[in-house]
C-alpha positions as CSV (number, residue, x, y, z in Angstrom):
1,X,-3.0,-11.6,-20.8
2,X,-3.9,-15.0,-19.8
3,X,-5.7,-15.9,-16.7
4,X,-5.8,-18.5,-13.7
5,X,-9.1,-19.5,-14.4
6,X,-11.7,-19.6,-17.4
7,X,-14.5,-17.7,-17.8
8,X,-17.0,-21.3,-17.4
9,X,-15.4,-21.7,-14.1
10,X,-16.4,-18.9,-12.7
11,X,-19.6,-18.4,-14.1
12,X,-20.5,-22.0,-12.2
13,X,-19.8,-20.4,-9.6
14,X,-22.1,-17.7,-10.0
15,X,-19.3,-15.0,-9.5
16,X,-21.2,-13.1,-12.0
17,X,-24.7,-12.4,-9.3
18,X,-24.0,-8.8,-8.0
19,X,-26.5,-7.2,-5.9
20,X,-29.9,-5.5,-6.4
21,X,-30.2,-2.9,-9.0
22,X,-31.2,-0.3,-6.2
23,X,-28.7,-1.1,-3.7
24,X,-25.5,-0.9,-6.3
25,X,-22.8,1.7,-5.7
26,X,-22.1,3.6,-9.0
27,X,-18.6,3.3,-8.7
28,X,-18.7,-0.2,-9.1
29,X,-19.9,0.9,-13.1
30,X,-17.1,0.0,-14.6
31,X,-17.4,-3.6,-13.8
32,X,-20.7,-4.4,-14.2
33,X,-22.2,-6.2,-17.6
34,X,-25.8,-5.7,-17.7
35,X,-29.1,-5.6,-15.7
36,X,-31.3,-8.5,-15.5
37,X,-34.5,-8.9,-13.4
38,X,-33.1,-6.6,-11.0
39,X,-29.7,-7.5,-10.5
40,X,-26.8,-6.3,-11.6
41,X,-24.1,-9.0,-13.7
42,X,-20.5,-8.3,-13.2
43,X,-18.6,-8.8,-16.1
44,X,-16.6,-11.8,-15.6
45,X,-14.1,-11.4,-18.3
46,X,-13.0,-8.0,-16.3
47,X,-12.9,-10.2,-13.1
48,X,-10.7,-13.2,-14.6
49,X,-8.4,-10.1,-15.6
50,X,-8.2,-8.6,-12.2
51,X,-8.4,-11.7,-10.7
52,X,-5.1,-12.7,-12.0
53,X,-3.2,-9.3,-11.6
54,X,-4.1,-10.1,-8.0
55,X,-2.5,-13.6,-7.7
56,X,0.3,-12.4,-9.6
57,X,0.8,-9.4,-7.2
58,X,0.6,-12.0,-4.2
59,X,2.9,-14.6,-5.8
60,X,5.7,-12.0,-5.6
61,X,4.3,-10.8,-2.3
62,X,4.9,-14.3,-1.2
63,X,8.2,-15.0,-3.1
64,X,9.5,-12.2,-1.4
65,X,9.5,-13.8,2.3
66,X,6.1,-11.6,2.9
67,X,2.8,-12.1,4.8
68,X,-0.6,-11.9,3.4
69,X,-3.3,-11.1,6.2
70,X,-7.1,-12.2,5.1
71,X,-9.9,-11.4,6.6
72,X,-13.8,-12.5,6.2
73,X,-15.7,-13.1,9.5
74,X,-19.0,-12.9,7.7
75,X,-20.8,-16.4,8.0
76,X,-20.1,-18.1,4.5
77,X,-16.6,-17.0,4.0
78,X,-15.2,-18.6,7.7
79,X,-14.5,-21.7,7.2
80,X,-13.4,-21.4,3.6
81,X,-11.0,-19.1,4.3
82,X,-9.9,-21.1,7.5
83,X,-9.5,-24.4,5.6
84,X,-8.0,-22.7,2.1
85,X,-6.2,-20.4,3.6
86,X,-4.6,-22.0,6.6
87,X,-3.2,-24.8,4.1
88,X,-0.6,-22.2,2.5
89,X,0.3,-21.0,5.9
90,X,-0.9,-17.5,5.9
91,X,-2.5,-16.1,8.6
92,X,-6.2,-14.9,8.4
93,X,-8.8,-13.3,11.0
94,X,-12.3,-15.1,10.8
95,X,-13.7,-13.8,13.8
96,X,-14.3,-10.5,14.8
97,X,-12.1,-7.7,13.7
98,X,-10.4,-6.7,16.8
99,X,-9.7,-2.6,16.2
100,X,-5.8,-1.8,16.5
101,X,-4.9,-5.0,14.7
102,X,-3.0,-3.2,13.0
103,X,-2.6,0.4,13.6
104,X,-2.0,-0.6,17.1
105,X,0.2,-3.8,16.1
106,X,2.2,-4.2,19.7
107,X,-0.4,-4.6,21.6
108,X,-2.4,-7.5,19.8
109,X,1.6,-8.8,19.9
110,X,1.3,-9.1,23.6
111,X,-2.2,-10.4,23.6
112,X,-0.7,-13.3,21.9
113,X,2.4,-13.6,23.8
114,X,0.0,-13.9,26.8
115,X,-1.4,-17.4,25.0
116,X,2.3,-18.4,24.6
117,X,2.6,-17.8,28.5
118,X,-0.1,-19.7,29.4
119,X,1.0,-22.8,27.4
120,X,3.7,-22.4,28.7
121,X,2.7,-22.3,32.1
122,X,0.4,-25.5,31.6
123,X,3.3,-27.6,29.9
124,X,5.7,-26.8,33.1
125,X,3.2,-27.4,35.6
126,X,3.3,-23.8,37.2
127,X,-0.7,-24.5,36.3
128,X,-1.3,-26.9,38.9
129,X,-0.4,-24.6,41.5
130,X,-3.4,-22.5,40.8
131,X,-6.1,-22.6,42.6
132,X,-9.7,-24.5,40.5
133,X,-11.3,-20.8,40.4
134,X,-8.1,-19.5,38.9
135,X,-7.5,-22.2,36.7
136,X,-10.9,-21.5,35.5
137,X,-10.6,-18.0,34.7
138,X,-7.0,-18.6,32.9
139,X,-8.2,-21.2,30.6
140,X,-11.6,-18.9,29.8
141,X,-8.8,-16.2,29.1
142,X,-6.6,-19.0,27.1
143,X,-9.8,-19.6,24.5
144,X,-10.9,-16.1,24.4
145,X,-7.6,-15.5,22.8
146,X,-7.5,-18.9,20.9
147,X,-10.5,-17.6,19.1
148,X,-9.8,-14.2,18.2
149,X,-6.0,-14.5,17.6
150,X,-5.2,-18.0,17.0
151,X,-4.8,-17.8,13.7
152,X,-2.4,-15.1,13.5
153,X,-0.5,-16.5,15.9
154,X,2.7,-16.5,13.5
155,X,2.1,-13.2,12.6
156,X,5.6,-11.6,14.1
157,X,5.2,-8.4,12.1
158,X,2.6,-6.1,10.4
159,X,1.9,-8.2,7.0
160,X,2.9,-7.0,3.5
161,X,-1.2,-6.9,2.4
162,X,-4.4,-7.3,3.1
163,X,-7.3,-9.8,1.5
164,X,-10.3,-9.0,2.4
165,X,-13.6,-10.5,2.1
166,X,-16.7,-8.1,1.7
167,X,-15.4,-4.6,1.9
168,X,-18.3,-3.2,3.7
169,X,-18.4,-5.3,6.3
170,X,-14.3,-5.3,7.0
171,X,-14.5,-1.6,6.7
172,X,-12.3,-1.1,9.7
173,X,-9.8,-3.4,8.5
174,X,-10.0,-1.4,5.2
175,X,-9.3,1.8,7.0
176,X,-6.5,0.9,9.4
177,X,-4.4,-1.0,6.6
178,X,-4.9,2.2,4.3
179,X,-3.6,4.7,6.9
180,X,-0.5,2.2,7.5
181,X,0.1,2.2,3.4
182,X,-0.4,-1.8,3.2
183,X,-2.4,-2.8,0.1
184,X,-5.5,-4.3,0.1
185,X,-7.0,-6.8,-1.8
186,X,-10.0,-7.9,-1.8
187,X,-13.8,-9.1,-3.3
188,X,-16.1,-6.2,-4.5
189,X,-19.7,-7.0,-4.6
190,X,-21.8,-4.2,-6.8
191,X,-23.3,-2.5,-3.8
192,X,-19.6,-1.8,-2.6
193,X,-17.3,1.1,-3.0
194,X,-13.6,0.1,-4.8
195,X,-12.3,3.4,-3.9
196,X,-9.4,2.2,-1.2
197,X,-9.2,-0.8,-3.0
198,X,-5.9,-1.4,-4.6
199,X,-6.8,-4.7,-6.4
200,X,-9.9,-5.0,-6.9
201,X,-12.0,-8.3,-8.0
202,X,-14.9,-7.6,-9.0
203,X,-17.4,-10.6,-7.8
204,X,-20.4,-12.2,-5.7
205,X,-19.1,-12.1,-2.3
206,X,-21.8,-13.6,-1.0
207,X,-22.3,-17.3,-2.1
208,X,-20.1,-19.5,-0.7
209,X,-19.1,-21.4,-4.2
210,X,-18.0,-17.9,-5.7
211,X,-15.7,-17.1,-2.5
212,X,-13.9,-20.8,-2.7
213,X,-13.4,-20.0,-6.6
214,X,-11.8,-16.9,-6.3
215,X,-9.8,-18.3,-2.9
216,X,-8.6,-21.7,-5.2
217,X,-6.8,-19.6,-7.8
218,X,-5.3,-17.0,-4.8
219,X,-4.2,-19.3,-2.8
220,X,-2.4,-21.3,-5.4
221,X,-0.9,-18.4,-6.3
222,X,0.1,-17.6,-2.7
223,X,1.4,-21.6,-2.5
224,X,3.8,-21.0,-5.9
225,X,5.4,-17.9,-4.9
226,X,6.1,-19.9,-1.3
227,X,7.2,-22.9,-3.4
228,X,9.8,-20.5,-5.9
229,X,11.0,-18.8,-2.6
230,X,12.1,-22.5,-0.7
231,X,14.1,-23.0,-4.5
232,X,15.6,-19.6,-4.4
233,X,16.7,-20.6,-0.7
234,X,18.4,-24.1,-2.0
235,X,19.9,-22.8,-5.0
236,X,21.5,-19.9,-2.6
237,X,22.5,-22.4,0.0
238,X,24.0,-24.8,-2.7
239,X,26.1,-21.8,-4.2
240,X,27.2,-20.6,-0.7
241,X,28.5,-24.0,-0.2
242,X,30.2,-24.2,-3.4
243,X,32.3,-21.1,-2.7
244,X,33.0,-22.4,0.9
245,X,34.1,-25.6,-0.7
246,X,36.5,-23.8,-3.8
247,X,37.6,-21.3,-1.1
248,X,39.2,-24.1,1.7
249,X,40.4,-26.1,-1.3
250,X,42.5,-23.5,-2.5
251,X,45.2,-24.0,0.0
252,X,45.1,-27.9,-0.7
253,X,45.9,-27.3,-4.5
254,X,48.7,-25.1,-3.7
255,X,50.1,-27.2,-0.9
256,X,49.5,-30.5,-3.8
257,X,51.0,-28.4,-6.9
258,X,54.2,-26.9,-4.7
259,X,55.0,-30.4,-3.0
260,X,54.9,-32.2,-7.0
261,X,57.1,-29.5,-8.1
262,X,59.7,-29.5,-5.7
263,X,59.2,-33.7,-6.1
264,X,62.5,-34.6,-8.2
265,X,62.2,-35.1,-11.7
266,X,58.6,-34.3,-11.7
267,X,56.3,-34.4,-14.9
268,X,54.1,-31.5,-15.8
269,X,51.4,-34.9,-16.2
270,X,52.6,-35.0,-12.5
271,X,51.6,-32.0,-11.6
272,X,47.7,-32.1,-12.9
273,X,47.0,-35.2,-11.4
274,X,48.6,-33.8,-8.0
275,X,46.1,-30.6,-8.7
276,X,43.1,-32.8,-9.8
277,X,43.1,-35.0,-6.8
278,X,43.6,-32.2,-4.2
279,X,40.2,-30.7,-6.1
280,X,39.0,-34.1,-5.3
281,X,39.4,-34.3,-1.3
């Protein structure tokens, strides 16, 4: 199978640096290349390998008019995830975790259909007629929400999956995407447990160089399937108007063939060219 990415690139990245020996999760076995000095070495030839089932998985995800949902609010993953992420249009949660996201999707739907309201209100000038105190509470309200939900703004339904960044520390994003049955993907650091993970890549989610390795090749997964979906959508809209077009000429070629026909002492030479310039119109 080939991969996104070689094996140099990520060990440059220092994907390979797991965890301490003593604070690994046995699970996490299967992934893991040797001991040195105390740490545990993933294997990166197993991660290139899951790492591109994962952005092939996504690619269709995307492709298929889908969302993909990340999420990393730990320190070194924000504003990589932010910047890479935000670039192919998918929306990601880099702050903290509010519970119900997901499980209790309607509600954070109305939390950001508040924001809406309140731009709305400032771009009509219903605003103005607050008072300063109110005005102050409202726009304290309006960046609360900018912060926590901004980014999912877009977000009109529950999304197709979940990326997630650190496993143990997005636990409760883990949980309520596994109860609603939406697939997770995410990075596994040795001292993590794979278990609810459905694609699992194996690597150092802890440095900030490994996290935008892994992100490049996802997200330029994530940006070809968009990219093959906006052609699937042309070609379709081509076709459509192809048959539109044969189906109102077909009147005009009968109307052209009957009226060369009926002409007197009509040739069947004629009769094409009538034809072929009624295709023409």
């Amino acid at each position: 199978m080939s991969t996104r990415t070689d094996f140099n690139t990520l060990l440059e990245a220092g994907v390979h640096f797991g965890h301490l020996k003593r604070k690994w999760n046995p699970k996490m076995a299967p992934y893991i290349f040797m001991e040195k000095n105390g740490i545990h070495i993933i294997d990166l030839h197993k991660t290139a390998i899951k790492l591109d089932e994962a952005a092939a998985a996504l690619k269709q995800i995307v492709k298929s008019g889908r969302r993909v949902l990340f999420v990393a609010t730990k320190k070194q993953a924000k504003e990589i995830v932010a910047e890479k992420v935000a670039a192919v249009g998918m929306p990601y949660v880099t702050e903290r975790w509010a519970g119900g996201m997901l499980t209790n999707f309607p509600t954070i739907r109305k939390a950001v259909k508040k924001m809406a309201t309140i731009d709305k209100m400032t771009n009509d000038g219903t605003f103005d007629n607050f008072s300063k105190r109110e005005k102050l509470q409202i726009a304290r309200q309006r960046a609360k929400l900018e912060k926590n939900l901004g980014s999912i703004a877009d977000l009109n339904r529950l999304p197709a999956a979940l990326f997630v960044i650190d496993v143990q520390k997005e636990m409760n994003a883990v949980k309520e995407a596994k109860r609603l049955s939406i697939p997770v993907f995410a990075m596994v650091d040795t001292c993590c447990d794979p278990t609810d993970i459905d694609y699992v890549i194996p690597a150092n989610d802890d440095a900030a160089k490994s996290i935008a390795t892994i992100l490049d090749v996802v997200c330029a997964a994530i940006a070809e399937g968009a990219e093959e979906r906006k052609l699937e959508k042309e070609k379709e809209a081509q076709e459509a108007e192809a048959q539109e077009g044969a189906k109102q000429a077909k009147p005009r070629i009968k109307k052209a063939v009957k009226a060369a026909v009926d002409a007197e002492e009509a040739t069947v030479a004629e009769v094409v060219a009538a034809t072929e310039e009624a295709k023409e119109e």
